[in-house]
N, C-alpha and C positions, 0 to 999 in steps of 0.2 A: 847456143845451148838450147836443146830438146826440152819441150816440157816432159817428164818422165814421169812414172811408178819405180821405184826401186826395187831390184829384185827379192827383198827380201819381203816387200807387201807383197809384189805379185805370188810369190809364194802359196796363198791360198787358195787365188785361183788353180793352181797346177794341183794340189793338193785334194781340194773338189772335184775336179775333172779325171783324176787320178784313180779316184774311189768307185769313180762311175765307169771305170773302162778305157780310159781316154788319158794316155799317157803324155808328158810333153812335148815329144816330138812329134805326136801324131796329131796333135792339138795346133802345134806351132805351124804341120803343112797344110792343114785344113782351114787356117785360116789365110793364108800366104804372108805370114810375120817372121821374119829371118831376126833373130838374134845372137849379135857375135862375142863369140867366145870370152872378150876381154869387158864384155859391158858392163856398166854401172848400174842399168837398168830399162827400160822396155817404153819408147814412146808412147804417151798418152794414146795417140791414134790407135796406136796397134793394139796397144790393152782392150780399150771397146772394142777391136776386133776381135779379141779372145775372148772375149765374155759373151758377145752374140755368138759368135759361130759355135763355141760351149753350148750355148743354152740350147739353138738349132738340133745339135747331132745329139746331146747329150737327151732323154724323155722325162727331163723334169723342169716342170714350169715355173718355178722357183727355184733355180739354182742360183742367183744373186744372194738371196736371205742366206743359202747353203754355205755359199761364198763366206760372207760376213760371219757366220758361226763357226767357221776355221782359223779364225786371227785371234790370235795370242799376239804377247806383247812384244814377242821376237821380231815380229812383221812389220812394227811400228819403227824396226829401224833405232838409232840410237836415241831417240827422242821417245820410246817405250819406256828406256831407264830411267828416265829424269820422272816419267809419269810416277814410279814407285817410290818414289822421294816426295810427293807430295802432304802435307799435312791435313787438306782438306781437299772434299772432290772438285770447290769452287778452282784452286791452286791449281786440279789437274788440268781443269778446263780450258783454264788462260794458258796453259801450257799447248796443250793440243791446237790453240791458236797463237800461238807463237810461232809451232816451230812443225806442224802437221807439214808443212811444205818441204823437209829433210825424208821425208817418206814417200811423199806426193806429189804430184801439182794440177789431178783431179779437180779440183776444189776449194773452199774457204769456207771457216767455220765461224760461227756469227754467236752469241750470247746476251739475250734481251730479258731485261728482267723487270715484271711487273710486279704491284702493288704484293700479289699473293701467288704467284706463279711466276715460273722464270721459263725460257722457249730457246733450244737448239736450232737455230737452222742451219742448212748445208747448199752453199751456189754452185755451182757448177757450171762454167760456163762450154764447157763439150756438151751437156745435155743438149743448149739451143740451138746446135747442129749434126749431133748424130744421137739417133733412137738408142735408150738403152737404158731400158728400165731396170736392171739387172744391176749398172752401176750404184745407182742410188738407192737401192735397195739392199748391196752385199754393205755400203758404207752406213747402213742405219742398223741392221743387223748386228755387223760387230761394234757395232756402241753400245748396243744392249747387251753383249757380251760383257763387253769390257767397263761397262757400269758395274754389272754384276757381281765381276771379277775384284775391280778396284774397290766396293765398298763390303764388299763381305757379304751380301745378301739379294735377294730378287728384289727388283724394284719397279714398281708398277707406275709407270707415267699416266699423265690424264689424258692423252692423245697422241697419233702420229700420225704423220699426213704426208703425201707424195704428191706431185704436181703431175705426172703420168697417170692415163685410165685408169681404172681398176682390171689385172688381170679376172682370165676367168674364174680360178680358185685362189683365196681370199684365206684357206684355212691354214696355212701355216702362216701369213703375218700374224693372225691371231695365237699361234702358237710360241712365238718366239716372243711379241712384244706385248702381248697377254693385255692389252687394251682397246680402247676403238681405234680401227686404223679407215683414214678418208685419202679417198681418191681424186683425183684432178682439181688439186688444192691451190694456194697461188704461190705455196712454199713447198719446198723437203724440211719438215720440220717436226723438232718431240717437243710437246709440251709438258712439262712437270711442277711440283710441288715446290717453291724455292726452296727451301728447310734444307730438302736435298743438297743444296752448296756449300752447307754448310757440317754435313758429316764427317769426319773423321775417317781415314783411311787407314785400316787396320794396320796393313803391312807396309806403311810407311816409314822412312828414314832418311828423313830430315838431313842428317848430317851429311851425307851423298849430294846433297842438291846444288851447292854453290858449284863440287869442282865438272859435275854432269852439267850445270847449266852454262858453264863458260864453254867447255868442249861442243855443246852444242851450238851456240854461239858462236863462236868460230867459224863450224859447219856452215851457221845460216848466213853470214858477210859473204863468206868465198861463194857460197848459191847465189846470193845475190849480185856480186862482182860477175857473175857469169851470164846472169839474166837480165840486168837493167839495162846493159846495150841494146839487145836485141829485142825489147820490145819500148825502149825508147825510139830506137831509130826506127822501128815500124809506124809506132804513133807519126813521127816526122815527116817519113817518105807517104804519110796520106795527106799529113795537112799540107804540103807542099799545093799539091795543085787543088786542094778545096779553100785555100786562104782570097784566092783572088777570084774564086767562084761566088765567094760569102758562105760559103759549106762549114766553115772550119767549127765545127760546134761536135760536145760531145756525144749525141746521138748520133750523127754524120758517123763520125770515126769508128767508134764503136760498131755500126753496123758494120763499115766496111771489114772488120776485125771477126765478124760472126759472134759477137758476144753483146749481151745488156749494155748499157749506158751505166749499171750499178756494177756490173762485173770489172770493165774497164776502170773504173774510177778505185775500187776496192785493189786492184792488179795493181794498179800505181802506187797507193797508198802503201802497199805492202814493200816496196823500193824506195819510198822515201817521198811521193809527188803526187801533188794534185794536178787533173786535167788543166788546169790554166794556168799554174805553173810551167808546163810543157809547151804549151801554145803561147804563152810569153817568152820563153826561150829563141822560141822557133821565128815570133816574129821579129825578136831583137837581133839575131844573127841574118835574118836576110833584109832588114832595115840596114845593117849595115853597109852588107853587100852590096845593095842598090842607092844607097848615097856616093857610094865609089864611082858610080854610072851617072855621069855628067848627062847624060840625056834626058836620065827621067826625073820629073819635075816632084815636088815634095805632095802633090796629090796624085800624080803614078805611084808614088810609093806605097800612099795609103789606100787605095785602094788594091794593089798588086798584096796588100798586108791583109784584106779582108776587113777595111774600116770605112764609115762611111762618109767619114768628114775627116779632113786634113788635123781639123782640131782635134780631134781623138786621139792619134797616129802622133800628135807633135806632144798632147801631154804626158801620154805611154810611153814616149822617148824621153822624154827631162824626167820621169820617172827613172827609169834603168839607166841613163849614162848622166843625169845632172845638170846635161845644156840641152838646148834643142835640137831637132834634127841639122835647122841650118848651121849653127855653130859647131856641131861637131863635124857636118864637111867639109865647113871652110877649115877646118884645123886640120884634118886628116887630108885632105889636099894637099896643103905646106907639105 
């Protein structure tokens, strides 16, 4: 399973590009993104490639912010509905990080709260391998929308920040997020008022939210059932030949992935697993494997496992099966 955008986010982009000239099928050849007729939605990859080759043909330099100011709650996929049920904007928030990943999988939304301000930020781990400031600018955009939207009023934050340069015109951030906005930050991030969490959502209705949040739920097992193979067994098929390198570490992996050490760790987390969870699996199943192999000796093991002493390797084993590695070959021999 494709990390995707669903069509009905992608929607604004086509909707933007639309206004400006640039129909969807002349949007779709110009970037070379073939999309088939029965899809559920539009590979990550090829998204970024509509959004550059958009911004390219299209003559406005801001067309990401443009982006973001076309999403309404329709776009958000079924996980929009559940936002309108919420009691309080804190409620919508944890929501939008529950279940943002039934509209997306762009991204991760993170919620940190201090003493007297509380701070959105947004990961992405496609940023740290294709340019495209346009993304992370249409997704901070339609937050400030859809803040707006959801509490009934403008709402001025004390900052926003992007981890990309600053483009050359700066005058429509100022327009749309009407605060200081900084450039080559070490986040994509809003900072604002915590209070704010704590508003009342005018058009909310409560009563809608258990049978919207089970439907969603639902949605989010079966996504997950579809994704945790595929990037389990990615994680596997790297630590495989870095275990007996002594590589198997999460920055190891993660690079080889094109992503953070915090993206990776954050991506497991969301399936249910920590990195060393997954690297303990990995070495319990071919500790097994190679105790079946009468040749190799119980320090071939541990070191073929990425450990540097026998004793490490034998207590990691009476850990996960109870006996030691010897005892559980002489048994499994019989």
């Amino acid at each position: 399973m494709q990390a995707r955008v669903v069509n009905a986010y992608a929607e604004a982009l086509f909707e933007t590009a639309a206004a400006a000239g640039w129909q969807r099928t002349a949007l779709l050849e110009a970037a070379g993104v073939t999309v088939a007729a029965n899809s559920e939605g539009i590979p990550v990859a090829d998204y970024l490639r509509l959004l550059n080759t958009a911004a390219e043909r299209i003559p406005d330099p801001a067309f990401g912010l443009h982006v973001g100011e076309q999403f309404r709650m329709s776009h958000y996929a079924v996980y929009g509905l559940l936002l309108l049920a919420c009691r309080t904007f804190r409620e919508a928030v944890e929501q939008v990080m529950r279940y943002e990943s039934l509209a997306h999988d762009l991204g991760r939304s993170e919620l940190i709260e201090f003493d007297d301000y509380a701070e959105y930020r947004w990961h992405s781990p496609w940023l740290e391998k294709t340019e495209c400031r346009h993304l992370s600018e249409s997704v901070f955009a339609g937050i400030a929308v859809f803040v707006r939207w959801l509490v009934g009023q403008p709402v001025a934050a004390h900052e926003v920040c992007f981890r990309h340069p600053a483009p050359a015109d700066t005058a429509e951030h100022q327009r749309i997020f009407g605060c200081p906005v900084r450039f080559a930050a070490e986040h994509h991030s809003i900072r604002f008022d915590k209070a704010l969490l704590d508003w009342p959502v005018p058009q909310a209705d409560p009563s809608l939210r258990a049978a919207l949040q089970l439907h969603a739920d639902q949605l989010l097992a079966a996504r997950r059932e579809q994704l945790e193979p595929e990037l389990l067994n990615r994680v596997r098929a790297i630590l495989l030949p870095q275990l007996g390198q002594g590589r198997a570490r999460l920055a190891d992996v993660a690079s080889e992935l094109a992503m953070s050490p915090r993206s990776l760790q954050r991506q497991l987390e969301r399936i249910g697993y920590t990195f060393q969870q997954v690297l303990d699996a990995t070495r319990r199943d071919l500790a097994k494997r190679y105790l079946l192999d009468a040749k190799l000796t119980l320090t071939d093991i541990a070191f073929l496992l990425g450990y540097s002493e026998q004793s490490s390797f034998t207590h990691a084993f009476r850990d996960w099966e109870g006996v030691t590695p010897s005892q559980w070959r002489l048994a499994n021999r019989r």
